[in-house]
N, C-alpha and C positions, 0 to 999 in steps of 0.2 A: 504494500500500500504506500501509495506516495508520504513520505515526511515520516514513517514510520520507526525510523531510527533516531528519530528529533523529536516525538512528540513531549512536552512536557506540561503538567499540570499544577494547576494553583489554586487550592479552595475547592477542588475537583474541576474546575477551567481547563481543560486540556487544547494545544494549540499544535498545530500541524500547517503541514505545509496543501494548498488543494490540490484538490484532484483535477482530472485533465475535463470532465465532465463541467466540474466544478469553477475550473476558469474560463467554460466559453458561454457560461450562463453567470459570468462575473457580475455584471450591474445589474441584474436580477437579485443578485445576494445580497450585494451593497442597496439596493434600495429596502428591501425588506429589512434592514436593522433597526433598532430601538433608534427613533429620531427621523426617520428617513432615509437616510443615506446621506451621502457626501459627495460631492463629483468628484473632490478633491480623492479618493479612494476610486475612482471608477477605470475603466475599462482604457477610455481617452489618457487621462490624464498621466497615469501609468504609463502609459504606451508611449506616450508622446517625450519623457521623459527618459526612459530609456533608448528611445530613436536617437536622441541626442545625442550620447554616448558617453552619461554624466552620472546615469545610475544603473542598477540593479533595480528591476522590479521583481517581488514576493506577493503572492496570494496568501495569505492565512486565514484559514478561520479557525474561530474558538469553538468549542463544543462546549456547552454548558448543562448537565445531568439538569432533566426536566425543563429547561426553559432554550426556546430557540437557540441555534447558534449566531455568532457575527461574526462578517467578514471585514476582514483587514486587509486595507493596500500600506505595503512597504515598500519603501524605498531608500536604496542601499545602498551606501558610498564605499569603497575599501580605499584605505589608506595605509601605505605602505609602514610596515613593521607593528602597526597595531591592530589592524583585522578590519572591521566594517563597522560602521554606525547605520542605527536603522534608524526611518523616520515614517512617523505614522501619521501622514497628514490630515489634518481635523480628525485624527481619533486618538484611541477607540471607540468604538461607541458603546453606549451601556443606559439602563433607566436610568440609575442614580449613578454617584459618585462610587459607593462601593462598584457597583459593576463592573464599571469601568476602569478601576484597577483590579479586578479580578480579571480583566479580559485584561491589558495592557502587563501585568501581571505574569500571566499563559504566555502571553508570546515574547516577554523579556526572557523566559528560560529559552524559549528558542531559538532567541536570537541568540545566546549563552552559549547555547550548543552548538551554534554552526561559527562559534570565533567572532562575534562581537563586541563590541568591545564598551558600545554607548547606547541605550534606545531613546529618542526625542519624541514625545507625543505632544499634541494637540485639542486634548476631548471639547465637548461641545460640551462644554459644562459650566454654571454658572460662577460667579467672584467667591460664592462662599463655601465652595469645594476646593481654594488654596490650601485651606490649613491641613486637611487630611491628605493634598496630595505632598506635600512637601512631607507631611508626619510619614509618608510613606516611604520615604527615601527620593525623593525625587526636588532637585535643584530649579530654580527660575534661569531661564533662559533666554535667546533671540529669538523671536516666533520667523515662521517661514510659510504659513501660509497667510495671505494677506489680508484677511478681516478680523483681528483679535477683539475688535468692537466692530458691530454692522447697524442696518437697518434693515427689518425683512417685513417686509407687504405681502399681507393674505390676503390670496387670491378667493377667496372662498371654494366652495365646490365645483365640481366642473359639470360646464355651460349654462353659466351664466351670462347676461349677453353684457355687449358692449359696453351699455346704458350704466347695467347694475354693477360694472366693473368701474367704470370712470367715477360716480356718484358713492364709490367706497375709500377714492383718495381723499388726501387734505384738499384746501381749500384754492391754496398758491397753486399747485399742482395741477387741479383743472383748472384752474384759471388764464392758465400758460400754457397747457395744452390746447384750451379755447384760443387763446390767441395765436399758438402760433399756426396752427387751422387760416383765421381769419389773414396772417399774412402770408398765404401760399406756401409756407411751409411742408414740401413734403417728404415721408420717410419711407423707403423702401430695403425690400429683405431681401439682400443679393448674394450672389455667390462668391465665395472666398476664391475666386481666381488670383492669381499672380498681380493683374492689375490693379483689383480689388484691394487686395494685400497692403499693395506698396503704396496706396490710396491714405486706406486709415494708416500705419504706420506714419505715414508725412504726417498727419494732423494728431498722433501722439507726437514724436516728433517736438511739435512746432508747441503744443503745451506743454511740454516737459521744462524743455529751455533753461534746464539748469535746478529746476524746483525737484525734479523727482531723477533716478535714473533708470533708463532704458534696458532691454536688451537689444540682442543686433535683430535687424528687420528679418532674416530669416529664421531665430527664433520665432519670433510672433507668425512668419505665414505659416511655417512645421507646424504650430499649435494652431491656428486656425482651422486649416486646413484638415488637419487629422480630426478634431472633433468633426466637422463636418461631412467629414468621411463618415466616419460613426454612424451619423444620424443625431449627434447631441452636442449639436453647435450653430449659430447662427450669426450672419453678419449685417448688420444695419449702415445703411446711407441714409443724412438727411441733404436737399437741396432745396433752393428756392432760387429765381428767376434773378438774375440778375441784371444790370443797367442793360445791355443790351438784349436780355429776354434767353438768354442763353442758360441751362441749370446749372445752380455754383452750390457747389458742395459745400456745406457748414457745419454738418457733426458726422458723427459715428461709431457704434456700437459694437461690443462682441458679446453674444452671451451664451453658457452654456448650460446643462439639462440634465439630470438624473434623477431619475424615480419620480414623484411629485416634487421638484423641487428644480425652481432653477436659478441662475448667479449670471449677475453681471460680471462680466472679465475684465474689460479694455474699454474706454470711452473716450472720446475727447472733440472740441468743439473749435471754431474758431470767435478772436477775442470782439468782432464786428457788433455792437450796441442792435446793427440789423436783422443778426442772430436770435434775438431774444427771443426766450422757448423753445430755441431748438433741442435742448439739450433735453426738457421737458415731454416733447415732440416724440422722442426717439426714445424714450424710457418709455412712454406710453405707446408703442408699437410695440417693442421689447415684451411687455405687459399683455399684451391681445396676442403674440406667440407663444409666452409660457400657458397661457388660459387654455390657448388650442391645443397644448402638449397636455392636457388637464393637471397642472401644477394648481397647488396650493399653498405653496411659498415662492418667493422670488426674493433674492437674498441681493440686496445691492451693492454687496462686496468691499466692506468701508467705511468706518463712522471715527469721531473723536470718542474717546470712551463717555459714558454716560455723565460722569463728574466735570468735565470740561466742552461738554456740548453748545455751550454760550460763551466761551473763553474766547475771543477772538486772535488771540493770540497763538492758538494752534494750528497750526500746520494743513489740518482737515475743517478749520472751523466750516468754510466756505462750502467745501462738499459735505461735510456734513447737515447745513441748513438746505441746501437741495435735494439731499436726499430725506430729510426730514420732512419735506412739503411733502413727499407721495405718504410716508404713515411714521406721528412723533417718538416713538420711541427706540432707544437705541439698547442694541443687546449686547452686554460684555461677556464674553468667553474669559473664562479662567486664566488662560495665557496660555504658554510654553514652557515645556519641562524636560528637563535629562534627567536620566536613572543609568549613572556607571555602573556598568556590566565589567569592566576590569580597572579596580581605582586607579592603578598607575598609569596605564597605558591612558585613562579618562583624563590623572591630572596635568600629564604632558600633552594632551589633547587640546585643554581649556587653555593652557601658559602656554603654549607658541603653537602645535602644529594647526588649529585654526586659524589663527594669524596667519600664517604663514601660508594657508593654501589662498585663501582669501588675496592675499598677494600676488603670487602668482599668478591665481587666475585674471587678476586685472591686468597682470603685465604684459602677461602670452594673449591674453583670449580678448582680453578689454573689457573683461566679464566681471564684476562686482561679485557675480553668483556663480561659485566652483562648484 
C-alpha cells in the first residue's frame, strides 16, 4: 500500500502518503474537509508549483478512527545537508483547534520519517487558537500564503439570481458597480492566452511600482494558465471606450475555485480618476462567476488584520476599505507556525540557511521567493 512504510499516528490520526486513486480525485478530497477546502491545497496549485521546479508536491491524508479523513497538500523544499521542510499551505484542516493539530500532528511524524527536518502550517483557525498552538510546540513564523487577514462574501446558496446577489453587498459596492454600469464600463471573462497574460501582468506591473514585489511574468502566465487548464481558474478584463471610441483596458482580475469556494489571486487597475469603479466592476463579474460555479464563499485574498482596519497608516488600509464595501468584516487567521522536526538542523535553518537561500535566490533568479 502506498506510504505504508511511513505511516505514523497521533491521538490515533494516522497519516500516509495517497493512493494513486486517491490523487486523481484530489480536489474532491480537499473540498470535502472540515471548512471546505482550500485551493491553496488543491490539484492546481500543487501542480503549478512543482512545474516550477521549486518544490516537491505530497498528497497526504489523515485517517481519523470514526470521523472523516482530511487531505493534505505539501509542499517540499530539500535543502542541502539538512533534508526537507514541508509546508502545509492554509492547513490543516480540522473543526476545532484540537483537530487540527491532531491532523498536522499525523503528518509531522511523517514528514519525520521521510528526513525532514521543519513542518510550517497554516490552519484556518481563528486568533484565539495561538496559545494552544505554540503550547504545542510550534514557533511564530513568516506566513507564505497571502491572506493571514481576509475579507470573505457569502455568496448564499446556489442560484440565486443577479438581483439577490448584488442587493447582499454593502452599500459603496453597489453603488460603484451602479456606476461604473452607467459609464460604459465593461468587464469580460477571457482566456489566459499569452497575450492575455502579458496584458494583466503590465497592469500589475505598473501598480506595483515599487509598493509590492513581483514575480517574473512567466511565473504569473504558468499559474494562470494551468488553473485554467484545470477548469478552476478564470481571467477578467475590464474596458471602457476611450477618447477616440476605441476599448482601453483599465483593470483586471484572476480568480481561482475549489469546492464551494473561490479566491481572488491577482488584481490591478489603472490610476485614471476615469476609472472609477472599475475595480468595483470587475469584482462584481468575479462575483456572478463564483455564483455560476455554485460557491458560497468568495475569499478576497487580503485584508489589514481586524485591529488596524481604520489605521491609515497601513500598508492595506486602502485595499482593505475596498474590499470592505463588498461585506465589513474582516477574518484573522491564526498566523504561521514551525514545529522542528530536527532542532539542530531547525536552529541552523532559522540563523542563516534561510537567509541565505533567500539570497541567493534574489541574486541568480531575481526571485525574493526560493
Amino acid at each position: 500500500m502506498v506510504g505504508s512504510l511511513a505511516d505514523t499516528s497521533s491521538a490515533g490520526a494516522v497519516a500516509r502518503l495517497a493512493s494513486e486513486a486517491e490523487r486523481t480525485g484530489w480536489d474532491a478530497l480537499v473540498a470535502a474537509n472540515p471548512g471546505g477546502g482550500e485551493v491553496w491545497m488543491g490539484e492546481s496549485y500543487l501542480g503549478v508549483k512543482r512545474e516550477q521546479g521549486r518544490y516537491r508536491d505530497y498528497r497526504v491524508v489523515v485517517e481519523r478512527p470514526g470521523r472523516p479523513s482530511v487531505a493534505v497538500g505539501v509542499l517540499a523544499k530539500r535543502v542541502p545537508l539538512l533534508g526537507e521542510w514541508w509546508h502545509l499551505p492554509a492547513g490543516p484542516a480540522g473543526e476545532d483547534t484540537a483537530a487540527v493539530l491532531e491532523a498536522a500532528s499525523a503528518v509531522a511524524g511523517l514528514a519525520r520519517s521521510r528526513g525532514a527536518f521543519l513542518l510550517k502550517i497554516e490552519p484556518r483557525l481563528g486568533l484565539d487558537a495561538r496559545d494552544a498552538i505554540r503550547a504545542a510546540g510550534y514557533r511564530d513564523t513568516v506566513r507564505i500564503i497571502p491572506n493571514p487577514s481576509t475579507v470573505l462574501v457569502g455568496l448564499g446558496e446556489p442560484g440565486r439570481s443577479d438581483e439577490e446577489l448584488l442587493a447582499s453587498l454593502g452599500k459603496k459596492a453597489r453603488n460603484s458597480i451602479n456606476r461604473a454600469r452607467r459609464d460604459g464600463i465593461e468587464v469580460s471573462r477571457v482566456p489566459a492566452t499569452d497575450e492575455n497574460c502579458a496584458t494583466l501582468y503590465r497592469l500589475l506591473r505598473e501598480t506595483a511600482e515599487g509598493r509590492f514585489v513581483l514575480r517574473s511574468e512567466a511565473y504569473y502566465r504558468a499559474f494562470w494558465q494551468r488553473f485554467e487548464a484545470d477548469g478552476s481558474g478564470r481571467m477578467f478584463l475590464a474596458h471602457r471606450a476611450g477618447a477616440d471610441g476605441a476599448p482601453e483596458l483599465i483593470a483586471g482580475a484572476y480568480a481561482m475555485a475549489l469546492g464551494d469556494k473561490t479566491t481572488y489571486k491577482d488584481g490591478a487597475s489603472v490610476r485614471a480618476k476615469s476609472a472609477y469603479g472599475a475595480s468595483h466592476a470587475l469584482q462584481w463579474e468575479v462575483l456572478r462567476w463564483a455564483a455560476e460555479r455554485g460557491a458560497r464563499v468568495h475569499d478576497l485574498c487580503g485584508a489589514p488584520p481586524s485591529d488596524r482596519a481604520d489605521d491609515r497608516d497601513h500598508p492595506l488600509h486602502g485595499v482593505g476599505q475596498f474590499k470592505r464595501s463588498f461585506a465589513p468584516e474582516i477574518t484573522d487567521y491564526a498566523g504561521a507556525f514551525d514545529l522542528p522536526l530536527k532542532p539542530r538542523a531547525y536552529a541552523f535553518w532559522v540563523k542563516l540557511g534561510d537567509r541565505l537561500a533567500r539570497r541567493w535566490s534574489l541574486a541568480v533568479r531575481k526571485d525574493p521567493y526560493y
